[in-house]
C-alpha positions as CSV (number, residue, x, y, z in Angstrom):
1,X,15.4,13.5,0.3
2,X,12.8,11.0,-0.5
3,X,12.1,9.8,-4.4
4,X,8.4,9.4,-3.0
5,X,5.7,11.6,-2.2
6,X,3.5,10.4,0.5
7,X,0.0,10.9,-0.3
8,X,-1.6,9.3,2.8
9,X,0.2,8.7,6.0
10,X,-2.7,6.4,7.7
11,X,-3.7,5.9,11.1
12,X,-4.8,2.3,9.7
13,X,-1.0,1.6,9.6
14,X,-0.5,2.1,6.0
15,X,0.8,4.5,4.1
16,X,0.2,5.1,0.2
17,X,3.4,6.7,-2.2
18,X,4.2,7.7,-5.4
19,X,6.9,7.0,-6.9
20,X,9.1,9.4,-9.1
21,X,7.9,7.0,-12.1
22,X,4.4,8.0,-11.0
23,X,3.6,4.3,-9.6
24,X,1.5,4.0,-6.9
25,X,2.7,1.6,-3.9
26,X,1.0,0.8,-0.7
27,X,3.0,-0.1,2.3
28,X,1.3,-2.2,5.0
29,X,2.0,-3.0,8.6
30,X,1.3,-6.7,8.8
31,X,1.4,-9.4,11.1
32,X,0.8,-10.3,15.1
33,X,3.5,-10.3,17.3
34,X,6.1,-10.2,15.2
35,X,5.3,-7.1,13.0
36,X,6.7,-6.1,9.4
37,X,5.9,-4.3,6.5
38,X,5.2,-5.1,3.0
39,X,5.0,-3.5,-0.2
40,X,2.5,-3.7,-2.7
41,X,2.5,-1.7,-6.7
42,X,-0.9,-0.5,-7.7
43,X,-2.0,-2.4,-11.4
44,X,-3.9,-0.1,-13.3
45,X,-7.4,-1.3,-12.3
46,X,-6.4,-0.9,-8.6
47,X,-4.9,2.5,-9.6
48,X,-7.7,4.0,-11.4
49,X,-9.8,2.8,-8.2
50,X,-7.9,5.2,-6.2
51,X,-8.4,7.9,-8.7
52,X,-12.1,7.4,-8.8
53,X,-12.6,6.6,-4.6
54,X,-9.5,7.6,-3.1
55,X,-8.3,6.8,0.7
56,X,-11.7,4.9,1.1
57,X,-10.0,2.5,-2.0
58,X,-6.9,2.8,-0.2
59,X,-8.6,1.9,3.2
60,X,-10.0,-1.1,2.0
61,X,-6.8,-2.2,0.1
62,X,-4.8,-2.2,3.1
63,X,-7.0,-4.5,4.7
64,X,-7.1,-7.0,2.2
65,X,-3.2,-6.8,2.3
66,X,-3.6,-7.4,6.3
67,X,-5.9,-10.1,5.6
68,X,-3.6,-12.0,3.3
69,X,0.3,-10.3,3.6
70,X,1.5,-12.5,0.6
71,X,-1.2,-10.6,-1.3
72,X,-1.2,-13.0,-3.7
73,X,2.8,-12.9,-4.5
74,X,2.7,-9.3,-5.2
75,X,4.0,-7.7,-2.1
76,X,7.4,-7.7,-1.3
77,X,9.3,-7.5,2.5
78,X,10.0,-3.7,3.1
79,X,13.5,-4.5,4.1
């Protein structure tokens, strides 16, 4: 049994959790021909973003994470 509850399972290739601290993380399929994944914690601006516009906000999150996979040193390698 998973400690996450998914909340959106996106045809965009992402997929948004929550934690069982509550945290919301992001997990992106990045990257050409050589595919991964990476992780990326909602901060409390991009979380009450969610709350106000939700999988539209998520949407447009996951592409910025697509655009730039480092995310600015915030995501992590989904091992």
């Amino acid at each position: 049994m998973s400690d996450e509850e998914v909340l959106i399972q996106s045809p965009l290739l992402y997929r948004l959790v929550r934690d069982r601290s509550g945290a919301l993380i992001i997990e992106v399929v990045v990257g050409g021909i050589a595919m991964s994944a990476v992780r990326v914690r909602l901060d409390a601006r991009e979380t009450a973003a969610y709350a106000r516009e939700g999988q539209a906000f998520a949407d447009r999150l996951a592409q910025a994470i697509m655009a730039d996979p480092p995310f600015g040193g915030r995501a992590v390698d989904v091992p």
